[in-house]
KOLDREN-683532 format. One record per residue: x, y, z of N, C-alpha, C in turn. Coordinates in steps of 0.001 Angstrom, whole numbers, plus 500000, padded with zeros to 6 digits. Last residue first. Layout:
REM residues N
SITE    nxx    nyy    nzz   caxx   cayy   cazz    cxx    cyy    czz
SITE      X      Y      Z      X      Y      Z      X      Y      Z
...
***
This chain:
REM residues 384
SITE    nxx    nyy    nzz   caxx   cayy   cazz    cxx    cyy    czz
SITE 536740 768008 885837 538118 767141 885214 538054 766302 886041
SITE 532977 767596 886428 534723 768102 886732 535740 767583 886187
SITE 530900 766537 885482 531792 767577 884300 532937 768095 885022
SITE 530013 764901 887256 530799 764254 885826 531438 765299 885237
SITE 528841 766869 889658 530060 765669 889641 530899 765316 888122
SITE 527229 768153 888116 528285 769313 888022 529581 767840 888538
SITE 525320 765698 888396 525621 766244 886495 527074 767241 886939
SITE 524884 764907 890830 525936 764740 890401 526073 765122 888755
SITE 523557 768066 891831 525103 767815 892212 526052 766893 891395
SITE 521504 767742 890092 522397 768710 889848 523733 768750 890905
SITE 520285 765289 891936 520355 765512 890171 521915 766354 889705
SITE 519790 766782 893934 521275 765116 893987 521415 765391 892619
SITE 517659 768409 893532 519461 769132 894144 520389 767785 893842
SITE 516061 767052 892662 516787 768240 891821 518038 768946 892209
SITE 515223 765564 895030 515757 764642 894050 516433 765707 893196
SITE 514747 767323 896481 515870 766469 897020 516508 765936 895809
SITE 512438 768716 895528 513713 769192 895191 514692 768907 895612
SITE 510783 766427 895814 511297 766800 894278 512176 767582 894339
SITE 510327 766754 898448 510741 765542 897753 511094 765961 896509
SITE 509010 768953 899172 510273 768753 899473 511158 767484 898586
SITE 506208 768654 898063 507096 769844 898029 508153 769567 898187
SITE 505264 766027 898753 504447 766876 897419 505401 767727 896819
SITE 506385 764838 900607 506263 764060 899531 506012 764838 898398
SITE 505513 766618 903072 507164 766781 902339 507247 765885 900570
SITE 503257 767364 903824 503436 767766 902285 505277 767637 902179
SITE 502952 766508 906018 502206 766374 905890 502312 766365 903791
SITE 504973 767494 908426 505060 767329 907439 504473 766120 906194
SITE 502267 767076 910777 503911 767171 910276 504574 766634 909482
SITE 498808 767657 909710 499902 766904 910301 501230 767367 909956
SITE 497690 771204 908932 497950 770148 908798 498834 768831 909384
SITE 494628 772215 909803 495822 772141 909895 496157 770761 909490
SITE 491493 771666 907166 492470 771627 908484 494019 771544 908722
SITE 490357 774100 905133 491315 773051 905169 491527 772971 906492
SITE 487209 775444 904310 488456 775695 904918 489119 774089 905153
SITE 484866 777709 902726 486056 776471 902061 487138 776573 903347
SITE 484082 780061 903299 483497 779290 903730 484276 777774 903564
SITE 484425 783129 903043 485248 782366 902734 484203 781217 903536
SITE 481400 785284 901398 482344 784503 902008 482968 783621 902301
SITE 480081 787905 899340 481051 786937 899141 481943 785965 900686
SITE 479905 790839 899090 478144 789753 899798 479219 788271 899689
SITE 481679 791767 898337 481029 792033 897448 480209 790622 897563
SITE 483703 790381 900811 483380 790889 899656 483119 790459 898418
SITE 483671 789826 904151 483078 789433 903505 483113 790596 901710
SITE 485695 788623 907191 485255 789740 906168 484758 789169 904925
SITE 486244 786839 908899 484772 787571 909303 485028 788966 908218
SITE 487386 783282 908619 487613 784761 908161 486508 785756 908394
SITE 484953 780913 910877 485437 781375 909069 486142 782930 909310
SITE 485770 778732 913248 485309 780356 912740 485599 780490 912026
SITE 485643 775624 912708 486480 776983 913388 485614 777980 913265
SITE 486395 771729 912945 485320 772903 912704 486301 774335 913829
SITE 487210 768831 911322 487618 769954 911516 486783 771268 911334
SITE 486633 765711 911603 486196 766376 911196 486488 767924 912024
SITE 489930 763837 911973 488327 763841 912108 487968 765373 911841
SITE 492265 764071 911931 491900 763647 913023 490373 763632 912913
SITE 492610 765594 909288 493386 764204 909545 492699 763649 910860
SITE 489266 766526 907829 490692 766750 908766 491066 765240 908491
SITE 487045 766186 906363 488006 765839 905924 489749 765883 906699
SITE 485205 768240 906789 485044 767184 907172 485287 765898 907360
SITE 486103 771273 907655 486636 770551 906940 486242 769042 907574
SITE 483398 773827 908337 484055 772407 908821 484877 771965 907546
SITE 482309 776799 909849 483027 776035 908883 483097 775232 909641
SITE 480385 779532 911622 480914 778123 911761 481109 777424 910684
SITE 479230 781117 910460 479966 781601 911314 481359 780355 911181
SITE 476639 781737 908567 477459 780810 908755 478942 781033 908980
SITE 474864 783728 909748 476172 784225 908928 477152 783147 908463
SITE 472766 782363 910809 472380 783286 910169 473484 783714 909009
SITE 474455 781344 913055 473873 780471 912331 473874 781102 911162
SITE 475124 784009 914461 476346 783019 914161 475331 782022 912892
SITE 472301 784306 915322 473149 785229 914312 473825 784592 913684
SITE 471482 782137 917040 471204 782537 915583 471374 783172 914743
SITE 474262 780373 918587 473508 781668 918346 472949 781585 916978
SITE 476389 778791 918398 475130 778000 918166 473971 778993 918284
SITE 478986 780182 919703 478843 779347 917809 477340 778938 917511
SITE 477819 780993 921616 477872 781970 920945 477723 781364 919356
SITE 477563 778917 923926 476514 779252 923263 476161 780580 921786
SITE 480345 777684 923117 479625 777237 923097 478030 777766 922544
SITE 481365 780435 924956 481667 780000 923040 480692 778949 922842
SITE 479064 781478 926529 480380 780670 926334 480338 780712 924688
SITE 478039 785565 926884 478106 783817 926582 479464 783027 926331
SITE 475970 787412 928536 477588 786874 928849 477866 785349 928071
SITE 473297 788422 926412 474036 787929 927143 475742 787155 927248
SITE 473640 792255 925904 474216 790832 925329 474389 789736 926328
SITE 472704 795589 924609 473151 794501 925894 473562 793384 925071
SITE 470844 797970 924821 472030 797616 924118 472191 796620 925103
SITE 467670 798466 924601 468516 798668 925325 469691 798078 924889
SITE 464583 798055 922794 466038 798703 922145 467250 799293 923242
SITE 462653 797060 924449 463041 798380 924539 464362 798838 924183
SITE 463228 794293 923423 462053 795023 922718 462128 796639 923387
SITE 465341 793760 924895 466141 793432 923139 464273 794358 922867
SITE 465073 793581 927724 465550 794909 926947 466125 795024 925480
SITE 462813 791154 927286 462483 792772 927998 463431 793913 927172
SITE 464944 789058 926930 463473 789386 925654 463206 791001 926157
SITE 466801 789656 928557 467329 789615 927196 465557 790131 926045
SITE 464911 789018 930652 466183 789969 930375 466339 790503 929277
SITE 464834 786235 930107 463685 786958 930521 464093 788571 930305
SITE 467349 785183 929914 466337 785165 928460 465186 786161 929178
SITE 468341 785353 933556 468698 786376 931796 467915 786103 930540
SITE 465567 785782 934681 466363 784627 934371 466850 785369 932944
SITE 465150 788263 937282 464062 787670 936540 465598 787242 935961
SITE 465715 789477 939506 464744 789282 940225 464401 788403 938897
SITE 468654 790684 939579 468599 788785 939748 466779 788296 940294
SITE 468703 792918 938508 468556 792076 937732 468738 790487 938088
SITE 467937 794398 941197 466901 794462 939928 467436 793090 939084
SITE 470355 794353 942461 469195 793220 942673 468583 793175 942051
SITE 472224 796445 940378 472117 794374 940374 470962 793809 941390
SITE 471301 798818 940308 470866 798187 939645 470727 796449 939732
SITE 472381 799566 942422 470798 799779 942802 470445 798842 941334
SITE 475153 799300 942549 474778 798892 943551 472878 798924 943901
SITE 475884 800418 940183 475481 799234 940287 474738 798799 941429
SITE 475802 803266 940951 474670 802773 939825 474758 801186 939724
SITE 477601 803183 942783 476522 803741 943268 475134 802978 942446
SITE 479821 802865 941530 479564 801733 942113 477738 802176 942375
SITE 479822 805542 939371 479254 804046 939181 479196 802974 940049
SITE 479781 808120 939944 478949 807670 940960 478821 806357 940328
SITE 480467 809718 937775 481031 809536 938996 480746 809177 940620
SITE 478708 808796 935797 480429 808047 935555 480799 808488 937429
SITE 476536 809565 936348 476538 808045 936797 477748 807674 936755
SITE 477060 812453 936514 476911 811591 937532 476999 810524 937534
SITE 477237 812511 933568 479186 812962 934423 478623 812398 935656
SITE 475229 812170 932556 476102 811099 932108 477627 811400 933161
SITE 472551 812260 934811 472970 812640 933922 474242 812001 933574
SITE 471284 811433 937578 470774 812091 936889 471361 812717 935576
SITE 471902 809769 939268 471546 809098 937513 471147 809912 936807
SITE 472517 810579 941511 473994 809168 940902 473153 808872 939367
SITE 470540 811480 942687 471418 812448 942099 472401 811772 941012
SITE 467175 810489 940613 468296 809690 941695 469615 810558 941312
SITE 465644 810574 938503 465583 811268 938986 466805 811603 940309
SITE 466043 807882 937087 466838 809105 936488 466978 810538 937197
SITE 464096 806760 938794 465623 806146 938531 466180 807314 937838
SITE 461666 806027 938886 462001 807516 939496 463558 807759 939417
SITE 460936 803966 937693 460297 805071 936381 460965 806177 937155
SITE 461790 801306 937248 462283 802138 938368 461689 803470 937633
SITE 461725 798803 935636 460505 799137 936734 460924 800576 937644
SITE 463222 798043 934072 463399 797397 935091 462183 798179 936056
SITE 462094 799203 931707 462687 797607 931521 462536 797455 933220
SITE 462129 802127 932722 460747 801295 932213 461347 799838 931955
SITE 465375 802110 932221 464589 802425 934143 462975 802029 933607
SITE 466031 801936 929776 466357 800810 931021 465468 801254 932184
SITE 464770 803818 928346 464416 802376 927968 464980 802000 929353
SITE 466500 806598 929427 465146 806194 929393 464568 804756 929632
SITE 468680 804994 928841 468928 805198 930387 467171 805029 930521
SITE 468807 805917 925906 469001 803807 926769 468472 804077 927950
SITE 468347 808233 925793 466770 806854 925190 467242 806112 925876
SITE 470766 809213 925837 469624 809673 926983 468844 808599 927166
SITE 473820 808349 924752 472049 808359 924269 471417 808362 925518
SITE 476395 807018 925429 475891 808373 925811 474402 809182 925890
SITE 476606 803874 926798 477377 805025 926338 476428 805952 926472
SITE 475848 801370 927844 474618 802262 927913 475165 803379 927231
SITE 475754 797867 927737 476974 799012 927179 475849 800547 926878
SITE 475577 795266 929767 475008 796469 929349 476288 797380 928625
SITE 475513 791806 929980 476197 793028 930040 475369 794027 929349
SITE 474154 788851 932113 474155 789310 931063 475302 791132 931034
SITE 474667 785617 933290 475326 786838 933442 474507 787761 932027
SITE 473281 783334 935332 473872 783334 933951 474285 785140 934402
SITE 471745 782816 937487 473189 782888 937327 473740 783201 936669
SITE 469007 783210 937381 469368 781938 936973 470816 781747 937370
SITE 468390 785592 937644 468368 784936 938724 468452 783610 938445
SITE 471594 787478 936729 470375 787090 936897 470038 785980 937682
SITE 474329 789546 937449 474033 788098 937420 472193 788528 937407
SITE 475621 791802 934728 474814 791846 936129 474542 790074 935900
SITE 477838 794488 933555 477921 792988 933773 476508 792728 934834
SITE 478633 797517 932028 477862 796898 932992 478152 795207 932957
SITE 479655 800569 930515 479452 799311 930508 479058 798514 932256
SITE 479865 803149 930183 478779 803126 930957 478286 801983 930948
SITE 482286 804892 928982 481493 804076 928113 479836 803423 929081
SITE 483771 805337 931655 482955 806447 930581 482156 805888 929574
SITE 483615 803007 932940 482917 804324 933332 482416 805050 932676
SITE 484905 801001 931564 483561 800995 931275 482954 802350 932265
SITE 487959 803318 931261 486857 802806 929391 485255 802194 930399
SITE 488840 802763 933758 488535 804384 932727 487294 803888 931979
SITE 489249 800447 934928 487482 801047 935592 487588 802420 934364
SITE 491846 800357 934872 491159 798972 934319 489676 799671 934457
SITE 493046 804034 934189 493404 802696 934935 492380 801313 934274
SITE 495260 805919 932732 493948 805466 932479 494315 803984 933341
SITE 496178 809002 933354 496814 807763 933198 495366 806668 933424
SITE 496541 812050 931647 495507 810895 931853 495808 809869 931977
SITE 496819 814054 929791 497560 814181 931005 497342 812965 931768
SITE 495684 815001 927474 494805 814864 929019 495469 814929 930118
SITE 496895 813602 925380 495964 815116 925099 495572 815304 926378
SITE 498303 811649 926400 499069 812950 925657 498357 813809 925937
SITE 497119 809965 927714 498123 810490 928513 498828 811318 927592
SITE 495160 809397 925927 494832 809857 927156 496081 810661 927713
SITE 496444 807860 924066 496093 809218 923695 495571 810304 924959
SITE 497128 805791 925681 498524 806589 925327 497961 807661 924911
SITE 494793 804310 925577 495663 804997 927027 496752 805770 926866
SITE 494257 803875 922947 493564 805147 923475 493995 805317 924816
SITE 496398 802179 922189 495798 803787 921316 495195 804492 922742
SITE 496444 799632 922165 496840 800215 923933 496698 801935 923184
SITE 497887 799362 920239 496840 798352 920106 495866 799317 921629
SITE 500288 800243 920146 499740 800436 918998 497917 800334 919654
SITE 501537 798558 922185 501371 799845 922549 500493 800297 921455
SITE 501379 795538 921099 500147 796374 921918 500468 797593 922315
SITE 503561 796388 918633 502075 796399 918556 501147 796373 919535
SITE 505719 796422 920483 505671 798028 919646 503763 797705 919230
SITE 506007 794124 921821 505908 795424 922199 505349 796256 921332
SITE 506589 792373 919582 504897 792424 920214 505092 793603 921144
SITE 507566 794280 916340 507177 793005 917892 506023 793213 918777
SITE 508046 794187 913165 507278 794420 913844 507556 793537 915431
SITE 509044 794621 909684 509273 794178 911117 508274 794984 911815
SITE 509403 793424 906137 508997 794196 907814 509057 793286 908695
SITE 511990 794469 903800 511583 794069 905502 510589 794442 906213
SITE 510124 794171 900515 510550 794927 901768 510977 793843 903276
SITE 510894 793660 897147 510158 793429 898254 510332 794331 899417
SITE 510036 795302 894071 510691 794737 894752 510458 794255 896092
SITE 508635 796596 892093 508839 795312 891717 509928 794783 893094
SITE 506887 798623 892495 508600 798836 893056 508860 797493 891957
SITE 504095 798152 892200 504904 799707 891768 506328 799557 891479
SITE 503819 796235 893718 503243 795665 892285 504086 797051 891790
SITE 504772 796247 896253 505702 795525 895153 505527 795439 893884
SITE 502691 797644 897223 504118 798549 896936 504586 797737 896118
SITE 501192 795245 898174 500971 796103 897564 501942 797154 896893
SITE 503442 794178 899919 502879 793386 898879 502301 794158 897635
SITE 503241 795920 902056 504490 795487 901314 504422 794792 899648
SITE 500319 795122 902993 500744 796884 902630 502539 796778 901665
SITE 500253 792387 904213 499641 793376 902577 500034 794177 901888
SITE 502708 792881 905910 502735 792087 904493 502194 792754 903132
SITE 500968 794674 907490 502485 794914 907016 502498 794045 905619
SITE 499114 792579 908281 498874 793949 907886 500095 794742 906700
SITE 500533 790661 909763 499627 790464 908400 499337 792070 907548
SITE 501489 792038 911560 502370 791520 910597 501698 791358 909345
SITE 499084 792409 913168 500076 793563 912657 500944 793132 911716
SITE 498163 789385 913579 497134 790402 912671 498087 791571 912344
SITE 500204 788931 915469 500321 788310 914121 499175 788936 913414
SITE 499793 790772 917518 501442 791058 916586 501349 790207 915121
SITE 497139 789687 918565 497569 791217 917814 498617 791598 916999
SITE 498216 786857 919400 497397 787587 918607 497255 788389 917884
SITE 500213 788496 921639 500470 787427 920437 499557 787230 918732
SITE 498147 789903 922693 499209 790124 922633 499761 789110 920913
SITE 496312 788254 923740 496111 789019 923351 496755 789864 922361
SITE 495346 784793 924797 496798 786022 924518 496401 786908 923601
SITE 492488 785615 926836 493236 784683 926066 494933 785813 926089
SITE 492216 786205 930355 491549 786517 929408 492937 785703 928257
SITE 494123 787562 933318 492776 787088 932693 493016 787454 931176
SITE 496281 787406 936051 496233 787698 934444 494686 786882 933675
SITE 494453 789254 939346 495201 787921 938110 494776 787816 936840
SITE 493863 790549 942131 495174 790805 940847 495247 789174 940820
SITE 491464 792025 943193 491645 790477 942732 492526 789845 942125
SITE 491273 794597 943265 491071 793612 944457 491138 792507 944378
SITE 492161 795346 940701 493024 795738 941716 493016 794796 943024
SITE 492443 793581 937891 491370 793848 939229 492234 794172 939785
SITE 493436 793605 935023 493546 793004 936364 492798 793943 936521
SITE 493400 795363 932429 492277 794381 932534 492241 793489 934115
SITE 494902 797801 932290 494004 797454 932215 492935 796361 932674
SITE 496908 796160 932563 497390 797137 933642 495703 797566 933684
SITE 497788 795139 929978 497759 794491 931151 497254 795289 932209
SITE 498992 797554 928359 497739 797028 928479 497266 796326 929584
SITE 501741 798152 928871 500489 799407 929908 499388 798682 929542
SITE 503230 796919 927622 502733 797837 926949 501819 799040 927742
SITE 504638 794745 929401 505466 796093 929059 504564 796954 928486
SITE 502350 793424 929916 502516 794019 930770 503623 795165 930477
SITE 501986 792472 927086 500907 793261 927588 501443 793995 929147
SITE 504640 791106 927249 504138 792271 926146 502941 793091 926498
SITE 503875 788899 928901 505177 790067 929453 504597 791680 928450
SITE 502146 787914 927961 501666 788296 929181 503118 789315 929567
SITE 503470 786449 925620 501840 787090 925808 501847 788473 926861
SITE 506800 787046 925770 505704 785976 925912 504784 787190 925956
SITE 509989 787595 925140 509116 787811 925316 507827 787073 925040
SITE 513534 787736 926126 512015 787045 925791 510957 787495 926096
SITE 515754 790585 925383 514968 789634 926065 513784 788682 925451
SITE 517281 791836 923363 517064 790552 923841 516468 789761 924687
SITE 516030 794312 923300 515883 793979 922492 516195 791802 922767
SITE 516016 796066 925384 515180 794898 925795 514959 793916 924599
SITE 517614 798597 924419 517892 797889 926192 517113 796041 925708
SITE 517560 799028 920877 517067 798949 922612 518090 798164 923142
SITE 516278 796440 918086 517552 797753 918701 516831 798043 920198
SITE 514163 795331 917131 515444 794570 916337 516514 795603 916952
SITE 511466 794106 919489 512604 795149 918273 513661 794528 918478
SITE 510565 792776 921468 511205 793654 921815 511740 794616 921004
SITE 510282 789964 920304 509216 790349 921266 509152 791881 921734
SITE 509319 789882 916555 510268 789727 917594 509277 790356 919243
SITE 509132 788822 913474 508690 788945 914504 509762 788737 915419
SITE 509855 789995 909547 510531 789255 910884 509840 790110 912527
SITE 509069 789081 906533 508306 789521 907467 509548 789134 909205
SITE 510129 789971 903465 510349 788990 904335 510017 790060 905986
SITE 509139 789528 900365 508528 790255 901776 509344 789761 902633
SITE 511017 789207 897535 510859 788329 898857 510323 789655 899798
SITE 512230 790467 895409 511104 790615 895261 510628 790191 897001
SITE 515121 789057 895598 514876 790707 895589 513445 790866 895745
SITE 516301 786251 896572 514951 786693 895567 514249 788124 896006
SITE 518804 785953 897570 518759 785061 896666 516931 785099 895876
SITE 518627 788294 899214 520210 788577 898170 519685 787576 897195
SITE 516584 787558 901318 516007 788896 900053 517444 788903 898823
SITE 518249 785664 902540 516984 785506 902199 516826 786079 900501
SITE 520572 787591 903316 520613 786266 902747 519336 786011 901734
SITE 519008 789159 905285 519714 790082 904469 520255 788849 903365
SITE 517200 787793 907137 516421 788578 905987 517515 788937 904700
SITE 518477 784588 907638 518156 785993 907943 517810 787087 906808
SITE 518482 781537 907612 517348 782172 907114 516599 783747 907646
SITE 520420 779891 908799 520756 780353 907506 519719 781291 906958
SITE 520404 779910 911610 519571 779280 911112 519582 779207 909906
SITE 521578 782179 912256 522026 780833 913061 521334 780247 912292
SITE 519628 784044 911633 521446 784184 911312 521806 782888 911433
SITE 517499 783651 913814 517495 783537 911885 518919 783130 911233
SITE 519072 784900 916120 518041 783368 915490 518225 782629 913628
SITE 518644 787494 915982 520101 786384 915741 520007 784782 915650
SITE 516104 788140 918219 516934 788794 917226 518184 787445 917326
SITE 513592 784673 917935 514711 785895 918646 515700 786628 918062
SITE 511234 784472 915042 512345 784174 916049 513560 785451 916759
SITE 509623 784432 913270 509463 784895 915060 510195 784230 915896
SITE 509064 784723 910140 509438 784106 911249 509184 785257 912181
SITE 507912 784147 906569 507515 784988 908194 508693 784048 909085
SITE 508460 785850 902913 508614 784627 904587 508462 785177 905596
SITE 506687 785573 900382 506596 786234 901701 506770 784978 902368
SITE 507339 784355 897554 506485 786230 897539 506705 786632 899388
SITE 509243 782234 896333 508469 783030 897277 508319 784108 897319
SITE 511370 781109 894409 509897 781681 893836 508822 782424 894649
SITE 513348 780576 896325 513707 781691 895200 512318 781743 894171
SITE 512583 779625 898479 512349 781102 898676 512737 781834 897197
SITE 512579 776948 897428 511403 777343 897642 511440 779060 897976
SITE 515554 776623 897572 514665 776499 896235 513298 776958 896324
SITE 516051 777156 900027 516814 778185 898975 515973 778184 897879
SITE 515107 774818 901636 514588 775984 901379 515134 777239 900402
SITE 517166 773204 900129 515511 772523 899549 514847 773967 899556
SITE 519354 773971 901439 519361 773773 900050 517591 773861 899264
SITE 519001 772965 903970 519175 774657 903329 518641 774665 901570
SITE 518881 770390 903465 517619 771107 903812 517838 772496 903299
SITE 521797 770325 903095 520975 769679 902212 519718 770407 902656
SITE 522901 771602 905628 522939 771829 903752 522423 771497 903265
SITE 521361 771614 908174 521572 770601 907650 522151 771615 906142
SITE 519963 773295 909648 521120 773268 909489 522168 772760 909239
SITE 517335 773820 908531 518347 774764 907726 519608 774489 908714
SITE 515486 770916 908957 516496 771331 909457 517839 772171 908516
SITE 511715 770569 907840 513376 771302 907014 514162 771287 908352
SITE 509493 769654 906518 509795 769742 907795 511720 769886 907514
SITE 505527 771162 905594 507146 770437 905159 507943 770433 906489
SITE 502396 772027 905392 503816 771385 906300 504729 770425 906023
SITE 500127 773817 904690 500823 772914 904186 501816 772907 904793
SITE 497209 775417 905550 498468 776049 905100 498783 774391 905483
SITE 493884 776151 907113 494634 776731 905407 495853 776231 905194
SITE 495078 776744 910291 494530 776433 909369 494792 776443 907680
SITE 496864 776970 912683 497512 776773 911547 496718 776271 910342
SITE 495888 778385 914636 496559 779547 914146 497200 778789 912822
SITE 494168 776312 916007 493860 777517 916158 494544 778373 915447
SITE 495980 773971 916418 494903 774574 915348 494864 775670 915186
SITE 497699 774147 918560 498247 774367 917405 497057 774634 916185
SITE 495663 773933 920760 496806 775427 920667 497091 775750 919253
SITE 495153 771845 920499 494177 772609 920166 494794 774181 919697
SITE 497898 769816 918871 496681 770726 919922 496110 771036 919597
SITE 499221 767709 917434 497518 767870 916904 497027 769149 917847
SITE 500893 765855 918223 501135 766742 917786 500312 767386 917275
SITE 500947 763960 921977 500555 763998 920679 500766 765195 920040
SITE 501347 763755 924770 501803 762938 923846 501673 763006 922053
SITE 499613 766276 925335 498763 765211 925399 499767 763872 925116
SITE 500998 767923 922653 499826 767950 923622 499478 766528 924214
SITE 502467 769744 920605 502635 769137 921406 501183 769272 922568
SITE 502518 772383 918612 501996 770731 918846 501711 770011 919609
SITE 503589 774724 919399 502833 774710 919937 501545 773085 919961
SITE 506638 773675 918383 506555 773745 920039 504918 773638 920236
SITE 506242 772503 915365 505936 773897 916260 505492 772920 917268
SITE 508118 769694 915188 507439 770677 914446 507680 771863 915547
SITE 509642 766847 915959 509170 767810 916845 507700 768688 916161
SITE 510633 766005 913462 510466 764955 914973 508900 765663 915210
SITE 512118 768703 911765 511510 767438 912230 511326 766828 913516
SITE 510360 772011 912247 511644 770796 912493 511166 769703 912444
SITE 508761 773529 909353 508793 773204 910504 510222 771791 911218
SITE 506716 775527 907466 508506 775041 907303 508571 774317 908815
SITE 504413 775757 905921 504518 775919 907030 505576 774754 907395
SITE 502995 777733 903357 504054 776358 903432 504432 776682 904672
SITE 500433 779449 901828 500862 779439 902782 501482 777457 903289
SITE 498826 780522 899214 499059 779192 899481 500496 779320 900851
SITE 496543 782869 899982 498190 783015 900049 497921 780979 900376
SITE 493653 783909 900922 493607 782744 899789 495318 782210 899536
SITE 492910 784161 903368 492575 785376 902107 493105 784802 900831
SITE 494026 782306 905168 492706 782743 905277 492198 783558 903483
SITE 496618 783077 904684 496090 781779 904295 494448 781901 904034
SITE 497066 785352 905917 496971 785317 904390 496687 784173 904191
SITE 496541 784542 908599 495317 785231 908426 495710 785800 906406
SITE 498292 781981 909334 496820 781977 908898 495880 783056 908243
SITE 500349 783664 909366 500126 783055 908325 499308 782670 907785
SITE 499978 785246 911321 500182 785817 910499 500326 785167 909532
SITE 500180 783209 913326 499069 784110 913226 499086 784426 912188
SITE 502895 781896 913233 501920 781476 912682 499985 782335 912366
SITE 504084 783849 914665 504097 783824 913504 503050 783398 912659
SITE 502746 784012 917098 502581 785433 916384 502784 785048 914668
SITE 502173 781613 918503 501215 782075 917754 501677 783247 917173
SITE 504434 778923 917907 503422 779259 918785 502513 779898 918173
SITE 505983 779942 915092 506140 779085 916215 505350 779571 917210
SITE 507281 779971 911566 506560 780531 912708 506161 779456 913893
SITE 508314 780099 909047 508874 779280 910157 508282 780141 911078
SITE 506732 779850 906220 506279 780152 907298 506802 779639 908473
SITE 506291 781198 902713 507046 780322 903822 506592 780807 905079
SITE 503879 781821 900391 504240 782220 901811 505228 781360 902483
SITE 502734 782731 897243 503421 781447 897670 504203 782410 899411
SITE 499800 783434 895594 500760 784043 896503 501388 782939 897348
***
């Protein structure tokens, strides 16, 4: 499965990695000098930013607004199965590489187009970033603190639009083996965290229910507590009677269920500061592993709060070989998280590091410089 990929920062490129990931020889089209904006680091074109979303996949470096480059990509989309971009509506147009062009010179072509807003609307032109998309979607709205208002946690957003695209692809891909032909999709990062944002929108249909950042761990009966080391561990107690049982013998309180704020699942939801407020000294009297051993043998649901650090070096993570390396990067030895689906007991474990800029013009681009001069001057001699 041959992929072009003018993607930039993370939605596109998301979506490239994650068919790269599943085996799509994925070509990652990029400007010269420069490449993806998300390179840049430090003086240098290597981020961390830019790993993270450009594993698996090969880098040529094309200016479509050059003819001659047009030219190189014309040759590569007329055997391509799927191009991505994420660029602003009218971008593409400007760029020679809009869907309706694209799909005229290979009918079969997916051609995938990201945007922040949709391709119609009021907001269709605006920009859109991580943190705007979660805040147009009602997600955002979720995860601030009322008493502490600030944007937390990775891009979410961005993220999500390039796993939705990926999605789309498949599902296009699949149809093509029936149709023999390709499709547009589209998708932005609006329309996917409202997608993503399901259960505040189902709230506010079937309920009437505007769900604030405290809905989901109230009713779910999630927890955070410091121990007496500092470290943090979390509880997720949902509905089972047994946890509440198991936790009040874990922590010593055998009269704890009896308490009006515990006596059942609509009290503790409407009484949760109440239930923290008796539970957190309990848990800074002993050092989260102390914690962790107590309520992992009374089958209490929990986890300690961990860094990535201690999560890649967990014995599960070990257990699943979580952790890949290409030992072979350009910068030295290249380690990530492997793909986390596994078939028929089967996992991806083989991974390539991103690659430098244009990294593969010698392999890919170079031969069809030389096939386009070729065939310009053979049509040169046969003019009168």
């Amino acid at each position: 499965m041959k992929v072009l990929e003018m993607g930039t920062f993370i939605t596109g490129p998301a979506a490239g990695m994650l068919l790269a990931d599943l085996g799509a020889d994925v070509i990652k089209v990029e400007q010269p000098v420069t490449g993806d904006p998300f390179r840049a680091y430090k003086g240098g074109l290597y981020s961390p930013h830019y790993q993270t979303y450009n594993r698996n996949k090969r880098s040529i470096t094309l200016d479509t607004r050059n003819a001659a480059d047009l030219a190189v990509l014309d040759a590569l989309v007329a055997d391509a199965d799927v191009f991505i971009q994420n660029f602003r509506p009218g971008v593409a147009a400007k760029l020679g590489v809009d869907a309706d062009r694209l799909r005229a010179l290979n009918p079969r072509l997916v051609y995938a187009s990201i945007s922040g807003f949709g391709p119609e609307g009021p907001d269709r032109d605006r920009p859109a970033f991580d943190t705007v998309a979660q805040a147009a979607s009602g997600f955002l709205r979720l995860l601030v603190n009322p008493a502490n208002p600030r944007v937390v946690g990775p891009a979410i957003a961005d993220a999500m639009t390039g796993f939705y695209t990926a999605l789309g692809i498949v599902a296009a891909l699949s149809e093509r083996h029936e149709t023999g032909r390709g499709r547009l999709v589209e998708t932005s990062m609006f329309e996917s965290m409202c997608h993503f944002n399901l259960d505040d929108f189902t709230h506010l249909f079937s309920a009437g229910q505007i769900m604030g950042p405290w809905s989901r761990p109230h009713v779910s009966q999630s927890y955070v507590f410091e121990c007496s080391d500092g470290k943090w561990l979390a509880l997720h107690m949902s509905s089972p009677v047994k946890f509440w049982e198991n936790l009040t013998d874990a922590v010593g309180r055998p009269d704890m269920l009896s308490l009006p704020e515990f006596k059942g699942r609509d009290e503790r939801i409407a009484n949760y500061e109440n239930v923290v407020a008796l539970l957190a000294p309990l848990f800074k009297q002993k050092t989260r592993d102390q914690w962790c051993e107590e309520l992992t043998r009374r089958e209490v649901p929990h986890s300690s709060m961990r860094t990535s650090e201690e999560a890649a070096h967990s014995p599960q993570a070990e257990a699943l070989g979580l952790v890949v390396e290409d030992a072979n990067g350009p910068q030295g030895p290249f380690r990530t998280i492997r793909f986390p689906v596994s078939f028929d007991g089967e996992r991806t474990t083989d991974i390539v590091a991103p690659p430098l800029l244009g990294a593969d013009n010698d392999e890919i681009v170079a031969p069809l410089r030389k096939n386009s001069r070729d065939l310009h001057d053979e049509q040169g001699r046969q003019r009168p």
